[in-house]
N, C-alpha and C positions, 0 to 999 in steps of 0.2 A: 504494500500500500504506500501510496507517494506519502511523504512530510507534509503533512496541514500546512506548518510553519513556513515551508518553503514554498507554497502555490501561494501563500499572504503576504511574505515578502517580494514577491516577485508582482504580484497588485497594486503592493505602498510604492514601488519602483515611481507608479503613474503618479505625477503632479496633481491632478484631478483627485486620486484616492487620496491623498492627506490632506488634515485640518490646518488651518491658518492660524488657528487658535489654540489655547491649549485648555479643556476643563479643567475650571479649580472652582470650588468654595472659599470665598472669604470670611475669616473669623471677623464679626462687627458686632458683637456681644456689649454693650456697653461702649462702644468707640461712636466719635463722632463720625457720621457724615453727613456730607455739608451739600443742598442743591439750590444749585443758585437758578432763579426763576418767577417769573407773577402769575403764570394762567393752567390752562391745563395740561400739560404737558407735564409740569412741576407737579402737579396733585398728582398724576399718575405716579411719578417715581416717589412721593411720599407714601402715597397706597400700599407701594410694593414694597419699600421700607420698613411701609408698618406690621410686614407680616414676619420683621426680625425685631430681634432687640436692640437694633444700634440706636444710639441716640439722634435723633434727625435734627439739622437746622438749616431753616429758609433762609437765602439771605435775598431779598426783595424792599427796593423802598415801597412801591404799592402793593396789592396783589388782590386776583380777583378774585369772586364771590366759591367759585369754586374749591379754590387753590385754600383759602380761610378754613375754608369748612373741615378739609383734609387736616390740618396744621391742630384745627382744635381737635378731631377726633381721633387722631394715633399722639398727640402731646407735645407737637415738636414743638421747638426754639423757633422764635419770628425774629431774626433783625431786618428792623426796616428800614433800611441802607443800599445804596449802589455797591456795587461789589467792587472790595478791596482786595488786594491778595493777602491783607494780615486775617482776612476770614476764614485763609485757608489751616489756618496754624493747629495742630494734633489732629489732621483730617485725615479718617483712616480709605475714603475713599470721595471721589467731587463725579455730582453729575451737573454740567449744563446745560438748561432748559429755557434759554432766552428768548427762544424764537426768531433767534436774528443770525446768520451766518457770521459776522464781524464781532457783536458780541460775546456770543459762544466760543468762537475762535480767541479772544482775549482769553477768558476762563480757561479754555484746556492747555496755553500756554505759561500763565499763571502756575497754572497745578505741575505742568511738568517740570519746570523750573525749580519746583519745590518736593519732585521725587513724588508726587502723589496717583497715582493711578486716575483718569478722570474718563467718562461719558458724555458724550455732544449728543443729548436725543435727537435720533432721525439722522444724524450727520454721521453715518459712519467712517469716513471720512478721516473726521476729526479724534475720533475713540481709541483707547486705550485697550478699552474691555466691550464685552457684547454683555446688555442682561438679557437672558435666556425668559421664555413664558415659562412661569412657575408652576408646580405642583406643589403644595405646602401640605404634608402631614407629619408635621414637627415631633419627634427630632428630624423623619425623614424627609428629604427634598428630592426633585427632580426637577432639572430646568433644561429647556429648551432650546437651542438658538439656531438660526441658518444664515448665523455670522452677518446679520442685513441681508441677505438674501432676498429672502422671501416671510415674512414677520406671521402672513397669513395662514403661514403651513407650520410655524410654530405652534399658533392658535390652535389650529386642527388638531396637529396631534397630541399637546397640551391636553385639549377635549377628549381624545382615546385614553390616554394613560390615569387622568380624571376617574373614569369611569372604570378603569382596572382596580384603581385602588380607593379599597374603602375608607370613609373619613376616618374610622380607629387603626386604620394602621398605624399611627403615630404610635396610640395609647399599647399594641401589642409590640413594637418595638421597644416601650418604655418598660412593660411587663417584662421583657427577655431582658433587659439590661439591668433588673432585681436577683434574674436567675444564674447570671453570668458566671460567677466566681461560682457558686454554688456547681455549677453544671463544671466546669473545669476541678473541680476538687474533687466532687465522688465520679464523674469518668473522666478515669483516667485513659482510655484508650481513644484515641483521634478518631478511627472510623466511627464507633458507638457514640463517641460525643456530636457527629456531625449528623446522624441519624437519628441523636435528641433534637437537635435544632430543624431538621428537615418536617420533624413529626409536629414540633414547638409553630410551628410556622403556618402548616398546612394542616393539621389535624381537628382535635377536639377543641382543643385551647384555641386557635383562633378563630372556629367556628361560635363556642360560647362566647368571644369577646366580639365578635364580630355581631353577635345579636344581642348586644346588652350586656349579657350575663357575667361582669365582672369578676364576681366573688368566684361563680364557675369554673370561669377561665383559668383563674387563680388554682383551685382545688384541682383542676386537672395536669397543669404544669409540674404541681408540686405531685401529684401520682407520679407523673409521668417521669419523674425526675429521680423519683423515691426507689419505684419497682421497673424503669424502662419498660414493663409489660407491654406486648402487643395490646394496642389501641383496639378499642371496638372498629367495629366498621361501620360504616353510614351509608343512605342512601338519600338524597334528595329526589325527588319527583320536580323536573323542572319543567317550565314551558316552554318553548322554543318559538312561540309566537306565532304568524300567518308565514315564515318564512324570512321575512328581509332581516338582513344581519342588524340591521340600526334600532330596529325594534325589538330585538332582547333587550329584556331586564340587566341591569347592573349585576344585580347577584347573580342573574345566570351565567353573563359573561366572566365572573370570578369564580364561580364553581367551574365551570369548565377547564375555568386554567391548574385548576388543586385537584380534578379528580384523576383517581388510578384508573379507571374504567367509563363508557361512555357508552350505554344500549339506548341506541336510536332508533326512532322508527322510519317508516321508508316517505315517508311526506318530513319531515326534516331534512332541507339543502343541503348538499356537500359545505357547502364552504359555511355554514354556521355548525356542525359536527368537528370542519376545521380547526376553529376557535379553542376548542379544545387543546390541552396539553399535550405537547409532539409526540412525549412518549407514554401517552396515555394509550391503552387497548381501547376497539371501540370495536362494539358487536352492535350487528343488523340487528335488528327481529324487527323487521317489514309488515304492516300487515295494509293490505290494500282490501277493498270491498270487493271480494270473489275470488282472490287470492291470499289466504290469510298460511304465509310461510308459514310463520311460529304461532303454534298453538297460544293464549292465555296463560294457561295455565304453565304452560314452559317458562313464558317470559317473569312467573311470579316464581319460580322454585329458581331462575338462574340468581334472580334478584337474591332472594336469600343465602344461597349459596356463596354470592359474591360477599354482601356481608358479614356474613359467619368467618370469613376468610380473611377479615382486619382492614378488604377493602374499600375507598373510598368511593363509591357510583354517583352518577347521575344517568339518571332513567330522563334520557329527553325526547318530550312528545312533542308533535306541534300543536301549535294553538297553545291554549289552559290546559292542565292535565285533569281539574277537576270537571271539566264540560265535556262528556262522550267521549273520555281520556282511560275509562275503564281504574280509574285512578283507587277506585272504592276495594278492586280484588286486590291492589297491589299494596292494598298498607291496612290490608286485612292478613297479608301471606305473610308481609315482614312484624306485624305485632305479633302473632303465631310463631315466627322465627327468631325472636329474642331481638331484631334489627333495629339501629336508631333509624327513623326517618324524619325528613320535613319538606314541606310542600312550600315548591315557588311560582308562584301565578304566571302566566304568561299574555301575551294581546289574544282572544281569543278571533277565531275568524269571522262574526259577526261584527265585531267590533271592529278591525281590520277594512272590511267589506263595507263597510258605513261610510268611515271618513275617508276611504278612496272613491267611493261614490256620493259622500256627503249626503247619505241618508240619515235625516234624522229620527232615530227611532223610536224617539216618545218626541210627542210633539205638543200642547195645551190646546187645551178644547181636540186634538182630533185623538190622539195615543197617549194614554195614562200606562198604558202594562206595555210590557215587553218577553215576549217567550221564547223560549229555545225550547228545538223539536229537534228531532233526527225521521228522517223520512223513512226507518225502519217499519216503525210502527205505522204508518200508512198502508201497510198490506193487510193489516187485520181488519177483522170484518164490519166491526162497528170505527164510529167515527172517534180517533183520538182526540182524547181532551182539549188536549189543545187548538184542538178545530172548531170548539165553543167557545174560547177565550178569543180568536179571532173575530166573532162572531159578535162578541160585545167591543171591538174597538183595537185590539190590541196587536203590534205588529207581531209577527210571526217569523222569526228568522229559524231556518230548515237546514239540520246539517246535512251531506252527505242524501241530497233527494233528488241526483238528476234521473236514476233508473226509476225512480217511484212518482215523477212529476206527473206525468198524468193522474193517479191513484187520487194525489194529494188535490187535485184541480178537481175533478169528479166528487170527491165527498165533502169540498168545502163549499163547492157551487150548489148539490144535493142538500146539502144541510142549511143553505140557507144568503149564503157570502153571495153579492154579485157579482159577477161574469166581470164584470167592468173593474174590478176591486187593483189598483197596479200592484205590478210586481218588478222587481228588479232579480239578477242573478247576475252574481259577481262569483268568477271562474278564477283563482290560482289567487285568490286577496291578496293584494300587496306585493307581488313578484311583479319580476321586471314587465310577464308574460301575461299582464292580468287584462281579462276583458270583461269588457259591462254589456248587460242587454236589458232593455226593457220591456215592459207590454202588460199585459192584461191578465187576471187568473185564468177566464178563456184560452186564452194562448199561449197555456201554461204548459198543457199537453206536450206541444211541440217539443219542447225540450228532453223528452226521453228518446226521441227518437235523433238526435240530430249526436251522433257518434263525431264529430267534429270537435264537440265540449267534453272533451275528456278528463281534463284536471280535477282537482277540486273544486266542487261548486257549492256555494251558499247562496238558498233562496230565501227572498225577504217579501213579505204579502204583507200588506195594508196599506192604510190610505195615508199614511207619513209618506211612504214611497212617493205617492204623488208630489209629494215638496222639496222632493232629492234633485240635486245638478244632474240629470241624466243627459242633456240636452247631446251629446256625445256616442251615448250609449249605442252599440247594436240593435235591431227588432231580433225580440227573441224571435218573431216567427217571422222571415221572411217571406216575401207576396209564395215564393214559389210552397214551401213549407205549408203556408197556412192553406194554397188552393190541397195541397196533398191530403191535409186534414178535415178539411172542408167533404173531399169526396170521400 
């Protein structure tokens, strides 16, 4: 196998592959720094200031309403003065935010004359140092920069990494830094200590600290540290949403990165299974409507199995796992198995299906109720309930009913609903791939026949639909379709 090291150095060769810069952290604990500036610009870099402890001071003879506000709410120093360079004196770092190129240009030659490291916001230019978009979950950081680049795409991924990490991570880094010496004293052997910290990190302990449970976390670290015992195993039931990677949940997106194992279903996208941790196992169990691979009851004896086993799962469904997610056998099989679990809600595809159609699904004076159905129960012989709750007003969203749309149009028209009643059907919710139709309970029919709609599909019946943006939408029955049905 070729040397890693050696295809890496042969990369950094390229001008293009190394940084300009060098990442560092400044120690500004108590140390002055100094931003010299009146308007918004300056309140920014007080902002960011204030999310350390250095000592901040203004130096501006006026400043604006903004800039004030900043100044009284993180505590800094106001001199209200033209900038001198004796302002600079024990300044452990100077940004300048004048707003003026000539200016600024004064201030950063000031500063460097004086050995101080200094910032010309927006002038790169003129800079010393880049400040990077922050991540603050103190003690840990993460910052950003594209060295002036591009500030927009610090944003962005400033926003991904956001969302990786939970607000306590700060608080379970502060946890691990109680257990430090403690953990270096009774193991003594490097691998088994570094397999404390891996467990300390991803396990029990950060799952209770991560839902509150302080004292928990606490009581766990200290087992864990006591008897190393193999860790229980867990299982979360997560949601996986209608699909689009942006609409998972935060905690989904963090379970996935800590779990050992990942049973997906076959309506969960590749690339949100991706998300998952690289060296995480990740088992099918598929079940499509008329192709059900894995039995139920498998997918509930693996679950348990995997738990019993110290491993960490996520069981990821799409949609909610609580709504026609079968979620009720599967934490019925792991309390029966001794297994921890907990359930994470997901965007379900009604929900999904609405605000890309902008169905409003309770609407005043016309939808007070709102029902979820599965167009299974359409095959039986009397009229599902939920075909009377449409009946006094309320919309009706259908999971899983393009094989049963007629059934569902025939006994809600029989029973009473009229012909004219709209309907919407939104096919793959929320994928790239998604399409809308409109029409009538009448022309509801059509849609079992039209093998064309093959994705998943969610129908919506009631008279909200009628106030939905469809103006885009498909006819669910086209002229030709409907003469076919017609005859």
């Amino acid at each position: 196998m070729a040397d890693s090291r050696g295809d890496i150095a042969k990369t950094l060769k390229k001008p293009e592959a190394r940084l300009d810069v060098f990442p560092a952290f400044m120690k500004v604990a108590g140390r002055k720094v100094l931003v010299v500036g009146h308007g918004g610009e300056a309140a920014a870099k007080v902002r960011l200031l204030g999310e350390t402890n250095a000592r901040i001071v203004v130096v501006a003879k006026e400043i604006e309403p903004e800039l004030a506000k900043a100044v009284a709410l993180f505590e800094a120093e106001l001199i209200a003065e033209d900038f001198r360079k004796e302002h600079l004196s024990d300044a452990a770092l100077v940004f300048s935010a004048r707003e003026d190129w000539d200016l600024d240009k004064a201030v950063v030659e000031a500063a460097r004359a004086a050995g101080i490291p200094v910032n010309a916001v927006d002038k790169p230019e003129l800079c010393d140092f880049y400040t990077g978009a922050l991540v603050n979950r103190a003690p840990i950081a993460v910052a950003i920069t594209s060295t002036g680049v591009g500030p927009v795409l610090s944003r962005h991924i400033r926003a991904r990494i956001e969302a990786m990490l939970p607000r306590a991570t700060g608080e379970l880094a502060r946890l691990a830094e109680n257990f430090r010496d403690a953990a270096t004293k009774v193991i003594v052997d490097g691998a088994l200590r570094r397999n404390f910290w891996a467990r300390f990190f991803s396990g029990s302990v950060a799952a209770n600290l991560y839902a509150g449970k302080t004292d928990k976390a606490r009581s766990e670290a200290q087992r864990l540290l006591n008897s190393m015992a193999e860790e229980p195993g867990f299982v979360w039931l997560v949601g996986a949403g209608p699909g689009a990677e942006d609409l998972l949940t935060l905690r989904a997106q963090r379970l996935l990165q800590e779990a050992d194992v990942i049973v997906h279903d076959a309506l969960v996208p590749a690339d949100v299974v991706a998300m998952g941790r690289r060296d995480a196992e990740r088992i099918h169990v598929g079940k499509r409507k008329g192709a059900h691979s894995v039995p139920q009851s498998e997918i509930c004896e693996l679950l348990v199995e995997l738990g019993q086993k110290g491993l960490k799962v996520v069981r990821l469904k799409a949609g909610d796992p609580m709504i026609f997610g079968r979620a009720a056998e599967e934490m019925e099989a792991l309390r029966e198995g001794g297994v921890g679990f907990e359930i994470v809600p997901g965007v379900t595809a009604a929900f999904a299906a609405a605000a890309s159609a902008q169905i409003p699904l309770t609407l005043r004076g016309v939808a007070s109720n709102l029902v979820f159905a599965t167009g299974h129960n359409a095959r039986s012989e009397t009229l599902p309930d939920w075909a009377g709750l449409a009946l006094k007003g309320a919309t009706v969203a259908v999971y899983m009913g393009r094989t049963v749309a007629a059934s569902v149009a025939d006994r809600m028209i029989n029973a009473g609903l009229i012909p004219e009643t709209p309907v919407a059907v939104i096919e793959n919710a929320a994928h790239p791939e998604e399409r809308q139709f409109a029409g009538t309970l009448s022309e509801l029919a059509v849609l079992s026949n039209r093998a064309e709609i093959n994705g998943p599909v969610l129908i919506v019946i009631g008279e909200a639909v009628g106030h939905a943006a469809l103006n885009n939408a498909e006819p669910l029955a086209p002229i030709e379709a409907a003469r076919a049905a017609v005859a």
